[in-house]
C-alpha positions, 0 to 999 in steps of 0.5 A: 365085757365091762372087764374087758374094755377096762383091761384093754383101756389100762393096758393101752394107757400104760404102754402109752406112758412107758414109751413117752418115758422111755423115748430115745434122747435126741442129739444135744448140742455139745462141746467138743475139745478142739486143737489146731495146728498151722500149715507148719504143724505147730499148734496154734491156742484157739479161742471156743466160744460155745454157743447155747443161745443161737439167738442171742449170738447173732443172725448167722447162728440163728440161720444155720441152726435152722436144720433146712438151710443146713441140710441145703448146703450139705446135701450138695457135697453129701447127697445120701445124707436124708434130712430126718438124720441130720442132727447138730453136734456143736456150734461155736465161735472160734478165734486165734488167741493172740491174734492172726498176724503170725498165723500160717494158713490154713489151720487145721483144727480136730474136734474132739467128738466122742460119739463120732466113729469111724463109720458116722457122718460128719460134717463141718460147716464155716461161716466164711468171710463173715458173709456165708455158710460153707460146709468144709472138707472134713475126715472123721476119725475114731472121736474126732473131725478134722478140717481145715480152714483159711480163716476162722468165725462161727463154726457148726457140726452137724452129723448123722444120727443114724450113724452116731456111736450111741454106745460112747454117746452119754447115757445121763438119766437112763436109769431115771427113766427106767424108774419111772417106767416101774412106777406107771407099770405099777400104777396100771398094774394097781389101778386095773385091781382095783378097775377089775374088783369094783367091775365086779 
């Protein structure tokens, strides 16, 4: 009986380090290329400012990366989008280079996303007028989102992660994790030896 409960006892301490280790990564926030034309077609530069520090950044950011505030405004264009599947892609500040006095509006900026698809669900949201969130009309493509703007500030990308390519998504530190799911494996394996011959 005393093996017994060892064994049980071992078993379940190395399933439960192996599945911490080799939990799926959450969605990180990521810095997306991003190109612009006016509503000529000509391409505009514009300015990306990422943003890491919500914080530091300003009260805007702090409140769209807030999941619930996000997930109110585009639940109203989006209504099958569930709350547990919204994920942040990216959040930036974007300007015009050289100033917005020959600009011809609207832009159209493309942000270049590599785990989007042609299935998943994205969506752009703008602070608009420096005043208030807006989630824009958006088309997802193969890599890309598109939008288009009548003005430019801080922008947030949000999407469905039950939906994004994770095929194309980066794959850094899976063989990290993957080792140490060999070591507790051998760990368990060695400390139950040992549990099981001192039981004897």
């Amino acid at each position: 009986m005393r093996k017994l409960i060892i064994l049980i006892t071992t078993l379940v301490l190395v399933f439960a380090i192996t599945t911490v280790a080799y939990a799926a990564p959450s969605v990180q926030l990521g810095t997306p290329n991003v190109k612009a034309v006016d509503a000529d077609g000509n391409a505009v530069e514009v300015v990306v400012e990422y943003v890491k520090d919500a914080a530091a950044a300003g009260p805007e950011y702090v409140a769209i990366k807030d999941t619930d505030e996000a997930f109110d405004l585009i639940k109203v264009k989006h209504p099958t989008i569930t709350k547990a599947d919204l994920r942040m892609i990216s959040l930036m500040n974007v300007y015009v280079k050289n100033g917005e006095a020959d600009i011809k509006w609207p832009l159209t900026l493309t942000f270049e996303v590599s785990s989007i698809g042609k299935t998943s669900k994205a969506f752009v949201l703008h602070f608009e007028n420096q005043e208030n969130w807006v989630v824009l009309d958006s088309v997802v493509g193969d890599g890309v989102v598109k939008a288009e703007f009548d003005s430019l500030s801080p922008v947030a990308i949000f999407a469905d992660s039950s939906l994004i390519n994770t095929e194309e998504a980066p794959k850094t530190g899976e063989g990290y994790m993957m080792y140490i799911i060999i070591l507790a494996m051998v760990a368990g394996t060695s400390f139950l030896g040992v549990s099981l011959k001192k039981a004897e």
